[in-house]
N, C-alpha and C positions, 0 to 999 in steps of 0.2 A: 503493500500500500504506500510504502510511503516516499517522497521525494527525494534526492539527494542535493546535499547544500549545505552552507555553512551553517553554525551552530544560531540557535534561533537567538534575539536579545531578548531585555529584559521584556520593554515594550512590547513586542511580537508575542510573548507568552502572555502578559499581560492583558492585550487584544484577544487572545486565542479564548484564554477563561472567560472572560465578559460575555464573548458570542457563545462559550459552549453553555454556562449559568442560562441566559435568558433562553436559548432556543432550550434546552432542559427543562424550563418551566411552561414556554409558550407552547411545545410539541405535545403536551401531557394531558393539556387542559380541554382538547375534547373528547381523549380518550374517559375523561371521568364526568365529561357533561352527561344531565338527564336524560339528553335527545339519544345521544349513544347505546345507553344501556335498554332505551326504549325501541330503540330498531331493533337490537341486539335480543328482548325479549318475542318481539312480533317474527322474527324470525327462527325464533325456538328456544334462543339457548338462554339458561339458568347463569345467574351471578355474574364472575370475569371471564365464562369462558368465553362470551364474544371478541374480546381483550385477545387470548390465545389464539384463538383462530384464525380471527384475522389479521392480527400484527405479523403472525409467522405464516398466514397462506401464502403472501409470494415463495416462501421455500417449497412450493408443489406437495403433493401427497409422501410425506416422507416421514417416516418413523417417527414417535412423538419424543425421543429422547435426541432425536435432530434440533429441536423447537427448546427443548432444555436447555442444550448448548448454546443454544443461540440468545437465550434469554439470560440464562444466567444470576440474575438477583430475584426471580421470580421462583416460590414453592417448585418445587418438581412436580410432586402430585397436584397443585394445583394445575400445573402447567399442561400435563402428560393429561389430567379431566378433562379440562377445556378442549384441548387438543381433539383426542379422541371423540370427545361430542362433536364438535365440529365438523369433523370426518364424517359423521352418522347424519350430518344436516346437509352441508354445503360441498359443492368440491372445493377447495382451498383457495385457489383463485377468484371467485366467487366470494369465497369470507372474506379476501384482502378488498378485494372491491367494494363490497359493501363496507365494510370498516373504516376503507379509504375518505369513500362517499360521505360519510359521518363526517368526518374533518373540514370538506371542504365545505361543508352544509355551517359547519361550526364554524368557519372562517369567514363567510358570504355574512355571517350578524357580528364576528367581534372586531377581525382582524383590520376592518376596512378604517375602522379608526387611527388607529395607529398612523394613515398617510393620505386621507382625504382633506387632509387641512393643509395641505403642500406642503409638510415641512417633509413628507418619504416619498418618496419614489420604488414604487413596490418592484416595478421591472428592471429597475436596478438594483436591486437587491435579490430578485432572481437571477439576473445575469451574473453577477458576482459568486452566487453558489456554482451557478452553473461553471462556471470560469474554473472555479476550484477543484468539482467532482467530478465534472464531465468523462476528462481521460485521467481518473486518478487509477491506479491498480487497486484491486478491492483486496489486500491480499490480509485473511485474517478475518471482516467483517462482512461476514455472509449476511446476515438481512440489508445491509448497506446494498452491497450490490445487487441483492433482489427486488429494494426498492425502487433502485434505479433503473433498473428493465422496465419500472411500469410507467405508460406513457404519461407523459404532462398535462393536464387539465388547459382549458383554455381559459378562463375570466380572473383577472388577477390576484383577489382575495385567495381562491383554492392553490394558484400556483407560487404565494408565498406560504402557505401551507406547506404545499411538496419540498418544498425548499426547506423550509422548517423540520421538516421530518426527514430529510434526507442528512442534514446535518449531526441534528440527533440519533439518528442510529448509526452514522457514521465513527460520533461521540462515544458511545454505548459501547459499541462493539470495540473501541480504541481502549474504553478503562477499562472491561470486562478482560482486556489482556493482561493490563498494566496490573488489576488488583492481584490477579491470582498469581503473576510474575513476584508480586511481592511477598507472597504467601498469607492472601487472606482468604479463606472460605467464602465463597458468596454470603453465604448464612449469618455468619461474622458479621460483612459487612452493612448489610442492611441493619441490623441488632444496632450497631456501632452509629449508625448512621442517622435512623430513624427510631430506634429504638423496638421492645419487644413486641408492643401492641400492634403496628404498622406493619412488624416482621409480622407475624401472624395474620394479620388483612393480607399480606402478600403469599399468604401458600407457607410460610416458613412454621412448624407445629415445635413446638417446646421438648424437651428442654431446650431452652437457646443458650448459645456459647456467652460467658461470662466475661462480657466488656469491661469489665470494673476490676474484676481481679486481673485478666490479662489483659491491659491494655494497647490497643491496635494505633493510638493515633500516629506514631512514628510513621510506619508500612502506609495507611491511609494516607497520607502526608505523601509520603514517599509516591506512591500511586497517584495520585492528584497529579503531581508534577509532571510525572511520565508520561500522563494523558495527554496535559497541557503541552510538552515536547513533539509529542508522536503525532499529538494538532498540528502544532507548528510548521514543522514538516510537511504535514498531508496539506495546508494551505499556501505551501509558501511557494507554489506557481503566482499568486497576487502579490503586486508588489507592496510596501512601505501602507503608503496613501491608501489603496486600494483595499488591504486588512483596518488599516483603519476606517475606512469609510463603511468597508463590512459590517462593523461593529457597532460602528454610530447606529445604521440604519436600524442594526439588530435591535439595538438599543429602544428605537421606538416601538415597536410590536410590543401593542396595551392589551393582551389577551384578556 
């Protein structure tokens, strides 16, 4: 995946975290809108496994412990349920689609704020992702590159959407390397992160590993950094101005 060049600066990491924080919160927030869960029940399925199925249907019909790896801070058995429902409802591609559709439905009432007051320019801030990901090597973050086979929406609120979601799984799949390169348990980390309750809404069942007697913030720390490098890298086909301009924009998305 990733580019070859000199070592990123301060700034450059700096930029890199800004865009990965917001687009981590702005990619998230239709997955957990009402309207989601409410497609997600008319079309059969129970709890988050519309969540499963369709965030991993671009991976095709593939063993549910494929969509494990791929997810990584999500229960297993939550993941491998939803998974397998989903299979017994949609074909895969089908649940990404409709999943997708959610998003950009979510986008068309929140996102258009963020740059109908001139101060964003949404197509440029698509263009900038695009610039980034277009020919990057996926190598490492398979949902990344699954997302990106799927075609481009056309009305600009869904297509900073895709853009939004493409970066974040790109993200995803970047720390998902870094944490367990440092030697944290997914399980660990969400515990660590979010704590036990959230662990638990996430698929993660008790006992949970003991954040307080062994404490992880070093390795976390550590991880964070890596991501934010292993960004740096993956975007640094843009130049200077152009990361920064990235970030500004990024910056505006009022999800």
């Amino acid at each position: 995946m990733l580019r070859h060049g000199h070592s990123p600066a301060d700034h450059q990491l700096h930029q890199v975290a800004r865009i990965g924080h917001r687009v981590g919160d702005v990619g998230a927030q239709f997955m957990l809108d009402g309207a989601t869960y409410e497609r997600g029940a008319e079309l059969g399925f129970t709890g988050l496994n519309f969540y499963a199925a369709g965030r991993g249907g671009v991976l095709g019909r593939v063993h549910a412990d494929v969509v494990v790896a791929a997810f990584a801070f999500i229960g297993p058995a939550m993941v491998r349920n939803g998974w397998n429902e989903g299979l017994a409802l949609l074909d895969p591609a089908e649940a990404a689609t409709e999943f997708i559709g959610c998003g950009y439905e979510w986008a068309r009432t929140h996102l258009p704020a963020g740059w109908s007051d001139g101060s964003y320019d949404a197509e440029r801030f698509v263009a900038l992702v695009r610039r980034a990901t277009d020919d990057l090597e996926p190598y490492g973050v398979p949902l990344f590159a699954a997302w990106r086979a799927v075609p481009w929406p056309d009305d600009a609120p869904a297509r900073v959407l895709h853009a939004v979601h493409l970066l974040r799984e790109l993200r995803g799949g970047v720390h998902v390397m870094a944490v367990m390169a440092h030697g944290v348990d997914p399980h660990a980390a969400v515990v660590n992160k979010s704590g036990a309750v959230v662990a638990e809404m996430l698929g993660w069942a008790a006992p949970h590993p003991d954040v307080v007697a062994h404490p992880l913030h070093e390795q976390v720390e550590a991880a964070e950094a890596a991501t934010d490098l292993q960004m740096a890298h993956a975007l640094s086909v843009l130049s200077d101005d152009e990361l920064d301009e990235l970030a500004g924009l990024t910056e505006h998305l009022r999800g």
